[in-house]
N, C-alpha and C positions, 0 to 999 in steps of 0.2 A: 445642318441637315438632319433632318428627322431619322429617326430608330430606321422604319419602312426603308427609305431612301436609303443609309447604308449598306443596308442589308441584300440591298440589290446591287451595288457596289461594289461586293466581296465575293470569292467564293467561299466553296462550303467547309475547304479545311481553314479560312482564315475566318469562320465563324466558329468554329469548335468551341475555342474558348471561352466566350462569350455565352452559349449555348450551354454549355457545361457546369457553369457557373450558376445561368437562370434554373435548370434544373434543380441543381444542389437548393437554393431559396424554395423552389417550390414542393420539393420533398419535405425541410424543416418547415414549410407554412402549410400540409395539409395538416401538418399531426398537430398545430400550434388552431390553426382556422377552420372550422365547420365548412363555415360559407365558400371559403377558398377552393376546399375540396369539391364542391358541389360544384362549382362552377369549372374548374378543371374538368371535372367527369363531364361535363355538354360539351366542352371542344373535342372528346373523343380520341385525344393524342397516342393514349395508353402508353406513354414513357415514350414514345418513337418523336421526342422531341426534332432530334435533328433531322427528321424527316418531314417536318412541320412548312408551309409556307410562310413569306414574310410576316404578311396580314395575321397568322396565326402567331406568330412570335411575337409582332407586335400588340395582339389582346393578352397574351399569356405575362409579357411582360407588364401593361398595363394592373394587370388583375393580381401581381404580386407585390406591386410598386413598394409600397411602406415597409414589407418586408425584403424587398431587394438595396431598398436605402439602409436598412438597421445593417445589413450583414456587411455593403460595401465600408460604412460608417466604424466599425468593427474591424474590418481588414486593414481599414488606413489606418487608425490608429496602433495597429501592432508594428506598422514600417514606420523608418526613417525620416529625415530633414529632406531628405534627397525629393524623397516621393512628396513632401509638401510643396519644395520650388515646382515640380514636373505639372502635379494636377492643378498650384494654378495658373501655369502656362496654357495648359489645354483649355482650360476652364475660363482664357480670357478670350473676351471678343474678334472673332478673325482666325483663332489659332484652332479651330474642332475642324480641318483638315488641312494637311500640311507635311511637308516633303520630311523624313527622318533626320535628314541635316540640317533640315533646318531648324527642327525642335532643339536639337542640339545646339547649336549655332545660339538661340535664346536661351537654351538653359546655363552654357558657359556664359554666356554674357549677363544673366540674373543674378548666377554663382558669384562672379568675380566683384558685381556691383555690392553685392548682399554683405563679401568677406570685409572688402574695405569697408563698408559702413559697421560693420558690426567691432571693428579696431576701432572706429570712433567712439562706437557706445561703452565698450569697454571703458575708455577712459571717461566718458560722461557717467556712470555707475558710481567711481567712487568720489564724484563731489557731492550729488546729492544736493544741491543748493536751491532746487524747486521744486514744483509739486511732479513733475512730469519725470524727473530725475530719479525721485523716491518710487515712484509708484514704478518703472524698470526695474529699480533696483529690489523691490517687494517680488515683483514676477522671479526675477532672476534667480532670488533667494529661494521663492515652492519650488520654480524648475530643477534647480540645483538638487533639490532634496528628495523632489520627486523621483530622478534619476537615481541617483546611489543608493536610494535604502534598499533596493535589491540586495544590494553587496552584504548587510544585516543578517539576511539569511540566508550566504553562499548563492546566489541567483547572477546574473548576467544582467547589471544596468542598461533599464528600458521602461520608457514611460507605458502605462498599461492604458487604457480603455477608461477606463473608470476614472486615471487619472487625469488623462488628457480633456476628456470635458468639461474637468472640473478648473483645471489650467483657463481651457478655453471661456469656459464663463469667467474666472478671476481677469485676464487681458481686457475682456468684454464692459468691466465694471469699471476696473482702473485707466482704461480706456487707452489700454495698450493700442496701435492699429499693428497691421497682417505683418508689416515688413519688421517693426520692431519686435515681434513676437519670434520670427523665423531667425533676426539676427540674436537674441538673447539664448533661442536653443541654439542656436551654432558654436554658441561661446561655449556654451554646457556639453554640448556632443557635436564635432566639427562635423558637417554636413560635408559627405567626399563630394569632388570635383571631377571633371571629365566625363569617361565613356557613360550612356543612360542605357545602352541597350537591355541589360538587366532590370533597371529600374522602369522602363515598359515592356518589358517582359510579367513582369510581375501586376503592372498594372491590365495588361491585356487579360490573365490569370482572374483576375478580379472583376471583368466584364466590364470595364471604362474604358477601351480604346479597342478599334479595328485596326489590324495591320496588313496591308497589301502588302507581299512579298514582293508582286513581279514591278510593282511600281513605284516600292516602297514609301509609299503613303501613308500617313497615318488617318484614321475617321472617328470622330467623337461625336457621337448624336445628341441634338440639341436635350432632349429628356436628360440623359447623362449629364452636362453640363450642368440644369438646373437642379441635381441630385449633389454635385460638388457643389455648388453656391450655398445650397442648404444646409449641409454637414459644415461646411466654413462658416454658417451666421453668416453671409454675406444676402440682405436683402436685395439690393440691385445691382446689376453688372455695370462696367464705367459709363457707357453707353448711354443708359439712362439718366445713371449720377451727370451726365454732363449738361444734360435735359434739364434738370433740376437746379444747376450752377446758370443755365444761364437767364432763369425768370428772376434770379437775384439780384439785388442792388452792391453796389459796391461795399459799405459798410456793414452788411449780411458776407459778403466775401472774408471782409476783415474780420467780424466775430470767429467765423471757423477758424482761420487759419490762427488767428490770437486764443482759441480756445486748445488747439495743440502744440504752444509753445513757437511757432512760426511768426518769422518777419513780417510785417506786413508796411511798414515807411517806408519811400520812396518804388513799391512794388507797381507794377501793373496788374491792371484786371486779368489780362491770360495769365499770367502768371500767378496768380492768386487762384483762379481756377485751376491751373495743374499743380498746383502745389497738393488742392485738395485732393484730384485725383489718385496723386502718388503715395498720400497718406492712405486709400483704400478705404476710407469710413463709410459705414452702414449709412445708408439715406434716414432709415429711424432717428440714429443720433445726430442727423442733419438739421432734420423738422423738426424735431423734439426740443433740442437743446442747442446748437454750437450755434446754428445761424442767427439767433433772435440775442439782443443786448442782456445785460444783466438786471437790468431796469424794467424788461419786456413784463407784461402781465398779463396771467392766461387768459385773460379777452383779448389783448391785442394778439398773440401766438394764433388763439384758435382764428381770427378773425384775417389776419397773414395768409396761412394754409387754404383762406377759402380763395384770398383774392389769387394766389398760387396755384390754385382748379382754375382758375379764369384764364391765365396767361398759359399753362400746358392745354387746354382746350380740353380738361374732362370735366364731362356731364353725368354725375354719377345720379342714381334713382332716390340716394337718400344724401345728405351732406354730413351726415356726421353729429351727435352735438360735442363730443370730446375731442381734444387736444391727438389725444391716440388715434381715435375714430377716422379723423383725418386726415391724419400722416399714414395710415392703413390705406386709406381710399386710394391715397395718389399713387404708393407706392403698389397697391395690387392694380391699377390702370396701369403704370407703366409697364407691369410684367405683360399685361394681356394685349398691351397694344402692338407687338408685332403679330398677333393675328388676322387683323384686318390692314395694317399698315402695308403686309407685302401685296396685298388684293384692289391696293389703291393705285398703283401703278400697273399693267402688264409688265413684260419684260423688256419690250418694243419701247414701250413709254419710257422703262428704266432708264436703258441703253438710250432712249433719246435726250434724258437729262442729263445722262455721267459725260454723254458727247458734247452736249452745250457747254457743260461747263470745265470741260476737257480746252475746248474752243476758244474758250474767256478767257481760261488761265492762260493760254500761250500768249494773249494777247495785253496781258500785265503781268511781266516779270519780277515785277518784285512782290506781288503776292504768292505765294505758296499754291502748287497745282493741285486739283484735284485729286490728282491721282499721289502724291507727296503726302497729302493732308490722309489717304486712305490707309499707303502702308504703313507711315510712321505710327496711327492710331490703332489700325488692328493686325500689326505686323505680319504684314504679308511678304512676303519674298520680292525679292526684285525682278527673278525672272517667271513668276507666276504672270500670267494674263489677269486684266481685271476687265471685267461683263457684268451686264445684271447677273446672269445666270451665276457664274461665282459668287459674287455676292451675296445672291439669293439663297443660296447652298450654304454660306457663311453665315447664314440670318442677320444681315445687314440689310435695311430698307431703306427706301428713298429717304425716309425723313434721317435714319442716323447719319448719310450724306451728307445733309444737309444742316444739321447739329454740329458737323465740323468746323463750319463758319461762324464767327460772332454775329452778336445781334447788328452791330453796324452792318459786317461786309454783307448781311443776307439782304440790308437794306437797297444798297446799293445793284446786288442780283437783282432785286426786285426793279430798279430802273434800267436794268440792262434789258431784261425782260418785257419792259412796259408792262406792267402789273401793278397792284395798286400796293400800297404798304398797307391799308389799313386792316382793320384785323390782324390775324397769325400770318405776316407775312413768310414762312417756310410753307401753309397751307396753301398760300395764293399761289407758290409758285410750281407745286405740285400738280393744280387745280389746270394751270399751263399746259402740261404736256400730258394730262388726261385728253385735252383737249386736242392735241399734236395726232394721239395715235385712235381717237375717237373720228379725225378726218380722213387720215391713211386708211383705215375701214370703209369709212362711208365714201371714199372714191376706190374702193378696189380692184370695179371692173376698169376705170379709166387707165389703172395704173400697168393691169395684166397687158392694156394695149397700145401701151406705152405713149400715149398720148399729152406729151410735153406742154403744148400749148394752153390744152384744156385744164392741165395741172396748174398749173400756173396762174391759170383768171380763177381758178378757186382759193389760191392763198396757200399752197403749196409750194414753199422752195424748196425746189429739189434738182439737182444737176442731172440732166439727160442718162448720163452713166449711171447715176443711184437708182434709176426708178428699180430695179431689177431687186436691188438689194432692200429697198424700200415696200415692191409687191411680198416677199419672202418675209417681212419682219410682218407687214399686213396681216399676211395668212397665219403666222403664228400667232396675232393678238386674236384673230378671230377662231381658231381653235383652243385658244386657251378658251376665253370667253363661251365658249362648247362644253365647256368643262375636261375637255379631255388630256392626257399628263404628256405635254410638251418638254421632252426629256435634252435639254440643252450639256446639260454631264453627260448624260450617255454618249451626245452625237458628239462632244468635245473628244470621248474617247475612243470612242469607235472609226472617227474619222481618221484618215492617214492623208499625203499629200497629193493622192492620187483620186483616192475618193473618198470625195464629199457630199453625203445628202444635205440635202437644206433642211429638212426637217425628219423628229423620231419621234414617234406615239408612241411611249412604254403603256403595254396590253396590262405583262405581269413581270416576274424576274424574267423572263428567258423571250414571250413573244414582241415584236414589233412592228409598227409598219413605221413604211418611209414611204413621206411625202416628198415629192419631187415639184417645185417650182416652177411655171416656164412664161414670160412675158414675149409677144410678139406685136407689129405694129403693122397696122390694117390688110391685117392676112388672116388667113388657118392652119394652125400646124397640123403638117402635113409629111413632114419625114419621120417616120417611125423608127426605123432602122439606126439613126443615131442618139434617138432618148433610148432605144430597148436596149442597146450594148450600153450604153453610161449604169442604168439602173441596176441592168443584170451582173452588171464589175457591183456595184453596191451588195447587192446583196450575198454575193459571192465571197465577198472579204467579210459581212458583219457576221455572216453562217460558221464562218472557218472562226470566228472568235467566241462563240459559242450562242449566239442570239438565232431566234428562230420569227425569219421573216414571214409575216403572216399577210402582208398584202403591202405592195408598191400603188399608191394613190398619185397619177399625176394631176395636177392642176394648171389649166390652160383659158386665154380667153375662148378658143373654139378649135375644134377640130373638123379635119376634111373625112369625109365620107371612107377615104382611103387609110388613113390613120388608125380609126375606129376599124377598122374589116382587119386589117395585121395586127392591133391589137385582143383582136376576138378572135385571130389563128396560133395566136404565142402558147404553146404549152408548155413553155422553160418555165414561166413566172407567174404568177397572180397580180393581173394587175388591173388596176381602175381608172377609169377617164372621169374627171369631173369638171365643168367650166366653171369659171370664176364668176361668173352671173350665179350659177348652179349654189357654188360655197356661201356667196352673201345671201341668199335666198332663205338656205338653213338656217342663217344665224337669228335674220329677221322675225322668222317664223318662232325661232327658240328664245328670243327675246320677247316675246307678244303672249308668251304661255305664263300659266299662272305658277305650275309646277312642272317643268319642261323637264327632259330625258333625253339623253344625247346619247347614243353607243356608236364608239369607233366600229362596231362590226356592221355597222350600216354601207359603210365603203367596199363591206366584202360583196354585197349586193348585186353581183354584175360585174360586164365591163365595161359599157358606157353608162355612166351613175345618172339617172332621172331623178333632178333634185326637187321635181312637183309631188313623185311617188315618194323619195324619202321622208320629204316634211310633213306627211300626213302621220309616221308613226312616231315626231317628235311629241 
């Protein structure tokens, strides 16, 4: 979830900190930056930071960024082991929002992993009988040294700043990985175990974590995350590394794992993939070095990476002529491809792939479900719900889905699906259910009126019961597609079991509208009286949580003359009639423009919305 996004998430005394902190960076960055200062002075804050809007938080933070990495980069290094296991919990995929027990829950279960392995290296230290053996026990020995010379000159042993990235480049060469590092300082300085509340205490202090009180949630915005990644040297999250493990051939599996002293005889291929995974190595040292023979020569390497562009499907503007050059390309593609990756699917579309293949898994039990394959990889709680929109908020996209599966069973999908293998088959079958919710649009009015039959001679399966649920995902593909902020978090929050909107347009922090749904079958709605009490219970309970309804938009195949006239004497609520002819009509039009503009305050228009008049100021 974006900076923006949490920040409308929280309130403002569970922003303090965070806020407190950007300020502190950007006091030490006007007296350090000219240009800083200058650009501070045009946002006009004058110190009234926490009076700032999101949008304004989010350029202030933007505009500090290098200097908000040095200072976090700084504060980690003065704390603990404690605080290395925590941020890279939060720091791993899945885990940037999540319940406080449940962080806990992983960080005891990290800890206890971490303690027992590090009794083992203990006694692997002192045989020394390999190269992998010595080079811990080289780390072991700065760590050690680095700790206690404090004691030299009456000081409190603590590695400082200067020391630790110097630690951190030595692990980095000797080719320590993350876990062996954390268990060698544990041996040196025991990392405590149990309560964290302190240890995110201190990291909220430091502007890395939001903390909901009432909800006890925690929020770690994606920028945050890639600010931890960076201070860690970690060039890719596993997510990708798994991208990159599986364009590999088997004895490319086996170099790695034989290149960090790992079994590789009688292994399997998943297994030689997660072995990687849990070793934590940088994608650099993947491409560079561990995956290719010892025999390889840098024409065959550099000529590898390119057929390795081929099979991850990037088309970069230049190809590189070094070995580096192109281990840069893939790995800067993979960071940037979840910005288009989440815009290839709606969230209609999402939700109609995690369903399918929710559907298949029930229907082969001895493969691993979808939903198994999700938490176990980006540990999510068991009683969390899993939606696009979760996921979405987790920056998890269709295709990291779909990377859960090997290249065989995607195969396989792809016959489930009737789709072709050829090419990137995880693109074909993406390609699927663009296609799924590109139809649900383009029969929208049939669906408003419920017209089963008609559904049905176009290639629409959909049980008489769904169409309802199926016009509501409709209407959200097509106001995404509007550009407008289809707030699926919010309505997850705001809703109680009482009342539920189908849909929430986040305006700003605090304004919204709520779109109301309504399918009928060859009639006009025509009772007023029981949509006006459901909406006005809506807006009545989202008001009392502190959001400020700014228009109730119902959407209907047609309404009766009488509808429309009680609608146009309601002065409890603000509300708008729009048909569902009326909504496709916008869309049409706003797709056909070269540089189209869509504002939600067009809905405020009126009571019964003329969507001949709106589309003229698209």
């Amino acid at each position: 979830m974006k900076l923006v996004h949490v920040l409308h998430h929280v309130n403002q005394m569970e922003k303090t900190k965070f806020l407190n902190f950007l300020d502190r960076v950007c006091n030490e960055a006007i007296v350090k930056d000219n240009r800083i200062r200058d650009q501070l002075r045009q946002l006009e804050l004058d110190g009234q930071i926490k009076q700032a809007s999101s949008a304004e938080i989010k350029n202030l933070f933007e505009m500090v960024l290098p200097h908000f990495k040095k200072a976090v980069a700084y504060e980690l290094s003065l704390l603990g082991g404690q605080t290395d296991i925590m941020t890279g919990i939060i720091s791993r995929d899945g885990n940037s929002i999540a319940r406080l027990s449940w962080l806990e829950r992983l960080y005891e279960r990290d800890w206890q992993e971490m303690d027992s392995q590090s009794k083992e290296l203990s006694e692997k230290l002192k045989v020394k009988d390999d190269e992998e053996s010595r080079n811990l026990s080289i780390y072991h020995q700065c760590y050690r040294v680095a700790f206690v010379n404090d004691e030299a000159i009456n000081r409190e042993s603590k590695i400082s700043y200067d020391e630790k990235t110097v630690l951190n480049e030595l692990a980095r060469q000797l080719k320590i990985t993350d876990d062996d590092r954390i268990m060698v300082e544990h041996l040196v300085d025991p990392i405590p175990a149990g309560n964290i509340n302190e240890c995110l205490e201190t990291l909220r202090e430091i502007g890395l974590i939001f903390i909901s009180k009432k909800s006890q949630y925690a929020y770690v915005p994606s920028e945050i995350v890639s600010i931890l990644h960076e201070i860690d040297g970690t060039d890719l999250s596993n997510k990708y590394i798994r991208r990159l493990l599986r364009t590999l051939s088997d004895p490319e599996l086996s170099n790695i794992n034989k290149a960090h002293g790992k079994r590789i005889r009688n292994v399997s291929r998943v297994d030689k993939i997660n072995n990687v995974l849990k070793m934590k190595l940088n994608a650099s040292d993947i491409l560079l070095h561990d995956m290719h023979a010892v025999s390889s020569t840098l024409t065959s390497k550099r000529e590898r990476l390119k057929r390795m562009m081929t099979d991850l499907d990037i088309d970069p503007e230049r190809l590189g002529g070094t070995i580096e050059e192109r281990a840069d390309i893939i790995i800067k593609s993979l960071r940037q491809s979840a910005l288009h990756e989440f815009d290839v699917l709606t969230p209609t579309g999402f939700n109609e792939m995690y369903g399918w293949l929710s559907r298949l898994s029930s229907q082969e039990e001895e493969l691993p479900s979808v939903e198994s394959r999700v938490r176990e990889e980006f540990e999510i709680e068991q009683n969390e719900n899993i939606d696009a929109e979760r996921l979405r908020s987790l920056s998890i996209t269709p295709f990291d889905i779909l990377y859960l599966y090997s290249n065989d069973e995607i195969k396989h999908l792809c016959d489930d699906l009737h789709v072709s293998r050829r090419g990137n088959c995880r693109y074909n079958i993406i390609e699927k259910f663009i296609d799924i919710t590109d139809k649900l649009v383009e029969n929208y009015e049939i669906l408003a009126r419920r017209d089963y039959m008609e559904l049905s001679r176009r290639g629409l399966d959909i049980t008489e019961a769904n169409i309802g649920v199926k016009f509501e995902e409709a209407t959200k593909a097509i106001l995404e597609q509007l550009n407008l902020s289809v707030d699926e978090e919010l309505r997850r929050q705001l809703n109680t079991s009482k009342d539920k909107a189908d849909v929430i347009v986040s305006l700003n922090e605090t304004d919204i509208i709520i779109i109301e749904t309504k399918t009928i079958k060859d009639s006009q709605y025509s009772k007023y009286s029981s949509v006006s009490r459901q909406v006005k219970s809506y807006v009545r309970n989202y008001e009392s949580l502190g959001k400020r309804v700014s228009r109730v938009v119902v959407i209907a195949p047609e309404y009766s003359d009488g509808f429309i006239k009680s609608a146009e004497m309601d002065m409890e609520i603000n509300i708008s009639l729009l048909e569902a002819a009326g909504l496709k009509k916008l869309l049409d039009v706003y797709k056909s423009k070269r540089m189209p503009k869509f504002s939600p305050m067009l809905f405020t228009k009126g009571v019964f919305l003329n969507a001949d008049l709106l589309a003229k100021t698209i």
